[in-house]
N, C-alpha and C positions, 0 to 999 in steps of 0.2 A: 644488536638485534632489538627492535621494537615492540611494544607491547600495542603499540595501535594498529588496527585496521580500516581500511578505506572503503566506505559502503554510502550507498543513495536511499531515498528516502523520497517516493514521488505521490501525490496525490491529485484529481483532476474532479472538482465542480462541472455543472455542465456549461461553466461561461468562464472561467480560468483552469490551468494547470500551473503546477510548481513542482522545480527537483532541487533538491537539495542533495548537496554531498558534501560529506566530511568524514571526521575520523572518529570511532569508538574506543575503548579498550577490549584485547582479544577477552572472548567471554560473552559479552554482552548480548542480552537478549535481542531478538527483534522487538519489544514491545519497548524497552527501555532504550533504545536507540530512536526508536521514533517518538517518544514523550519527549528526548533531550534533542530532535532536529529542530528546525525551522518549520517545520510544518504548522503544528499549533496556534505560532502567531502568524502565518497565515491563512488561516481558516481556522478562527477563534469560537464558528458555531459547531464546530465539526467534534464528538466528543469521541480524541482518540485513543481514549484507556479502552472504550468497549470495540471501537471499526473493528468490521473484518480484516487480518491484516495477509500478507502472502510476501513469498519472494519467483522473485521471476515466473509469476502466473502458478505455482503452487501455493494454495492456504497452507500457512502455519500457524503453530499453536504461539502463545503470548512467549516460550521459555525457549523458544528456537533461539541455536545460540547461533550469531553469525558470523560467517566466513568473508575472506577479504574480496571487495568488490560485490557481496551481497547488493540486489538491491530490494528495500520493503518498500511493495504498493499496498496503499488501503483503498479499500472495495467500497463503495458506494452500496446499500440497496436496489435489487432490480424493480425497475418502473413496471416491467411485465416477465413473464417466463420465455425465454426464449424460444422454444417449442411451440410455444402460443405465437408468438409473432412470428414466428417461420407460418406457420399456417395461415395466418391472416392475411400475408402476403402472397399466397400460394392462392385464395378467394380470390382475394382481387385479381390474379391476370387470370382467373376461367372466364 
């Protein structure tokens, strides 16, 4: 029986994306599996001690422990509120 588990790790700029997958030890947090992915040195401006981080479209907190095949996306800031921009598009075709 192994102590690792098999989990992704994806993040997307708005002119690249990157997934990484590999293996943690059972335990690990999500935040501690994504400071030791690939991600980092791929987006070296991105600072991912603090990103919002989530698994499969739910946020989680930094101590989330992960499950095999977890996968952590980190969340970008929204450019506008979505509600806002439903309605601004909702102007434009009256």
């Amino acid at each position: 029986m192994t102590n690792k588990i098999s989990i992704e790790a994806v993040y997307a700029s708005p002119d690249h994306q990157f997934l990484w997958q590999g293996e943690v030890d059972k335990g690990t947090t999500a935040r501690q599996a994504l400071l030791t992915s690939e991600l980092p040195k791929q987006f070296p401006n991105v600072n991912f001690q603090l990103a919002p981080i989530g698994v499969f479209g739910k946020k989680v907190s930094d101590d989330y422990i992960l499950c095999q095949w977890d996968r952590i996306e980190v969340y970008r800031p929204l450019l506008i509120d979505p509600k806002e921009n439903r309605r601004r598009r909702a102007l434009k075709k009256s």
